[in-house]
C-alpha positions as CSV (number, residue, x, y, z in Angstrom):
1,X,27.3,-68.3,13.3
2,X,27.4,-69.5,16.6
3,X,28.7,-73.2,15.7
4,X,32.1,-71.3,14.8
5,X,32.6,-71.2,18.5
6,X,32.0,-74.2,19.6
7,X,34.1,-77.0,21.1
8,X,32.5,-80.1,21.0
9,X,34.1,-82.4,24.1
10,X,33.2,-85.5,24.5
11,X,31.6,-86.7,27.5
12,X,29.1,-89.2,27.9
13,X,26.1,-88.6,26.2
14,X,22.3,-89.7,27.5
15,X,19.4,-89.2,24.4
16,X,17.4,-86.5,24.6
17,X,14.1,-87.4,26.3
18,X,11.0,-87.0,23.9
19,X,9.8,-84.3,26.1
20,X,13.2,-82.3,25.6
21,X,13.9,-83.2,22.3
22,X,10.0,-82.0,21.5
23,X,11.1,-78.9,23.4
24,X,14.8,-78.5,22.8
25,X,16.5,-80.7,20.6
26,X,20.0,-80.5,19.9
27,X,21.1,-77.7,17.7
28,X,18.0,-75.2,18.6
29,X,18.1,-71.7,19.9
30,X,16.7,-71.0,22.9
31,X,17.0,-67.8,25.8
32,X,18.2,-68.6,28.6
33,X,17.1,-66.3,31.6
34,X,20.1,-64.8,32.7
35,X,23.2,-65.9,30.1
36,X,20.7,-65.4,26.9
37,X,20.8,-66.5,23.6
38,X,22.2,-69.9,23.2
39,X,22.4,-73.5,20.8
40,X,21.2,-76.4,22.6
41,X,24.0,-79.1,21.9
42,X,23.2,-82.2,24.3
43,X,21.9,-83.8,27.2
44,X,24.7,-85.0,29.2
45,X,25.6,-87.0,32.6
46,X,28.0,-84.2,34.2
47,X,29.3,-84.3,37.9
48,X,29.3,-80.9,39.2
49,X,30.0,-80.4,42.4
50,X,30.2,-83.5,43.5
51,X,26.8,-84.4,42.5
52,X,26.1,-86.3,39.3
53,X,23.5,-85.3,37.4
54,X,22.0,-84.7,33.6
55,X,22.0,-81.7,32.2
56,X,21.2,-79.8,29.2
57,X,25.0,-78.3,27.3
58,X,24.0,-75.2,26.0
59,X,27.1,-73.1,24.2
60,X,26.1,-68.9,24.3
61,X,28.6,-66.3,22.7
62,X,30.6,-66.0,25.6
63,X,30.7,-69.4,27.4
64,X,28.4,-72.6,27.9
65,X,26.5,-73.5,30.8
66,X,25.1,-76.5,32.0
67,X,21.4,-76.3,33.1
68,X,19.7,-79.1,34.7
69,X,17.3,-80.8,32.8
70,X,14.8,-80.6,35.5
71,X,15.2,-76.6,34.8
72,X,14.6,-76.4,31.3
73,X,10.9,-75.4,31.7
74,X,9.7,-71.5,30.6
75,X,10.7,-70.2,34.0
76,X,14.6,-70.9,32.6
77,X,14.0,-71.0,29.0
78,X,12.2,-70.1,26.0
79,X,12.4,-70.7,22.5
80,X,14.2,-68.3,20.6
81,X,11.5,-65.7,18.5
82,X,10.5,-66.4,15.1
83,X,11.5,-63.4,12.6
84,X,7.5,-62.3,13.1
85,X,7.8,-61.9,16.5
86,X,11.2,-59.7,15.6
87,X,9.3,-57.7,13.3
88,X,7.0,-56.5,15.6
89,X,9.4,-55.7,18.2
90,X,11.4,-53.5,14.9
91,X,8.0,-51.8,14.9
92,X,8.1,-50.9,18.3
93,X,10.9,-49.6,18.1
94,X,10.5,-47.3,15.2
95,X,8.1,-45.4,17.1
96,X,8.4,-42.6,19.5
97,X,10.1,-43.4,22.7
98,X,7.3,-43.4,25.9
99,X,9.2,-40.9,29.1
100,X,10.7,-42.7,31.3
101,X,9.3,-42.1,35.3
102,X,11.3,-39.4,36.8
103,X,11.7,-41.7,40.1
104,X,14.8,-44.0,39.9
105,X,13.2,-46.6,41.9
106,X,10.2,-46.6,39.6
107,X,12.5,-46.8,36.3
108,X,14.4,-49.4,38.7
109,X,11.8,-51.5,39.3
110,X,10.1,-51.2,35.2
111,X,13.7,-52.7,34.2
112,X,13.6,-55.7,36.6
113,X,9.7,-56.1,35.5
114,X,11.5,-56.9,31.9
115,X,14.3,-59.9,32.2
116,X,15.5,-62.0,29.2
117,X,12.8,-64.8,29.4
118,X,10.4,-61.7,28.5
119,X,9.4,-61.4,24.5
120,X,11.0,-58.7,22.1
121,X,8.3,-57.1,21.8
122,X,8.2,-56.4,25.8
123,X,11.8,-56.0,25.6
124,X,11.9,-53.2,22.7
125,X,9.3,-51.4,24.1
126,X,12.0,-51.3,27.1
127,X,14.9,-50.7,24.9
128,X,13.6,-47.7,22.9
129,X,12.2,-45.7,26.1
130,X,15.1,-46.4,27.8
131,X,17.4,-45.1,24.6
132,X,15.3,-42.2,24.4
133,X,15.5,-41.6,28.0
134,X,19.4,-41.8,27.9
135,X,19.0,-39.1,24.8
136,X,17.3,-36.9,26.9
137,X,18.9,-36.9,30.2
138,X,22.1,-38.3,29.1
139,X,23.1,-39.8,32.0
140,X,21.8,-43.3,33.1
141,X,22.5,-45.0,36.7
142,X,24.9,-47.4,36.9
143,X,22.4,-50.0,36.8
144,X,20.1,-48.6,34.2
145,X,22.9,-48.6,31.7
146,X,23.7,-51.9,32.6
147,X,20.4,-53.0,31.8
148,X,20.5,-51.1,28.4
149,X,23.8,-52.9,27.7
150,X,22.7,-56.6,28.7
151,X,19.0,-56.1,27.3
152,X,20.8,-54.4,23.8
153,X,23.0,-57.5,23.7
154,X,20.4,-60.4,24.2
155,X,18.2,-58.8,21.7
156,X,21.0,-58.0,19.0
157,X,21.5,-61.4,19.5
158,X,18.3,-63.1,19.0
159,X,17.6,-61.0,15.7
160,X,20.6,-61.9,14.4
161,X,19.5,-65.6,14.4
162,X,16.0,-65.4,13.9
163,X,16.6,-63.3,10.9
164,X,19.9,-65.1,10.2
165,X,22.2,-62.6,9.7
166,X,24.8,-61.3,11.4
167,X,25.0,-59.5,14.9
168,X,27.3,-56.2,13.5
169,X,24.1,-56.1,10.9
170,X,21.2,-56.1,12.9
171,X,22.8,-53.5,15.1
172,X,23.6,-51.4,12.3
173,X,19.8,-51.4,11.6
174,X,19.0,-51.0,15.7
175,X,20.8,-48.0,15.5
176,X,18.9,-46.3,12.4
177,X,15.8,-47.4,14.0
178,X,16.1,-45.5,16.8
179,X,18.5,-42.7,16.5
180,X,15.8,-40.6,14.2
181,X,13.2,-41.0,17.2
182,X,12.8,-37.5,19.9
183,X,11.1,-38.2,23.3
184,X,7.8,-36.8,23.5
């Protein structure tokens, strides 16, 4: 899976502390807020802009980041959710999309009430309104199918691992799962 991708450099290494490797240890999936699903692969001394500091090396699809290990509370990170957790959000999202407010700002501001720290079942319930609103009106903002895209992604993703299989098969399921649905 994501190990594939990896490029291990080495750099000096500090242990994990026991409250991050109780947390986090090395080789877990977490969410990160904003880059999402990623494989915690080690604490780290890193200068980064001129400033030394540790920092947790977490490699995502598309890149690794470096988070501070003073930031790797809930408000940055969350474990990634265990295969019940993704079955109830596939529940959710079997069933019939909710409409979608008619105000932009309102759908706006729904959207930014959801962000990736959020669970899948908060997210699907946002995914399959938002697919069925797209169905119906067919034309999203630029921002709401931005959304849809990134929120799509991050969710594809953390199926995929929490149900170990691949990312092309859980969105070959997504898509059964919610193209049968009709907005009420």
């Amino acid at each position: 899976m994501l190990d594939s991708y990896c490029v291990d450099d080495v750099i000096e290494k500090e242990p994990f502390s026991m409250l991050e490797t109780q947390l986090y240890p090395a080789g877990a999936w977490v969410v990160h807020r904003d880059h999402g699903i990623g494989q915690v692969k080690t604490i780290e001394k890193k200068s980064i802009g001129g400033k030394e500091n540790t920092y947790c090396r977490i490699k995502t699809f598309n890149s690794t980041i470096w988070l501070p290990i003073t930031k790797m509370g809930d408000e940055w990170l969350r474990s990634v959710a265990t295969l019940e957790e993704i079955e109830k959000a596939l529940k959710i999202l079997k069933k019939q999309p909710e409409p979608m407010a008619a105000s932009l700002n309102s759908r706006k501001s729904r959207i930014q009430s959801v962000d990736s720290n959020d669970s899948p079942a908060i997210v699907a319930e946002l995914l399959r309104d938002l697919w069925g609103f797209k169905r119906q009106k067919k034309n999203l903002s630029q921002a709401e199918e931005k959304a849809l895209r990134h929120f799509t992604e991050c969710f594809l993703a953390e199926w995929s691992v929490s149900a170990e299989i691949t990312v092309e098969d859980a969105k070959k399921q997504f898509n059964g799962l919610l193209y049968p649905v009709t907005v009420k």
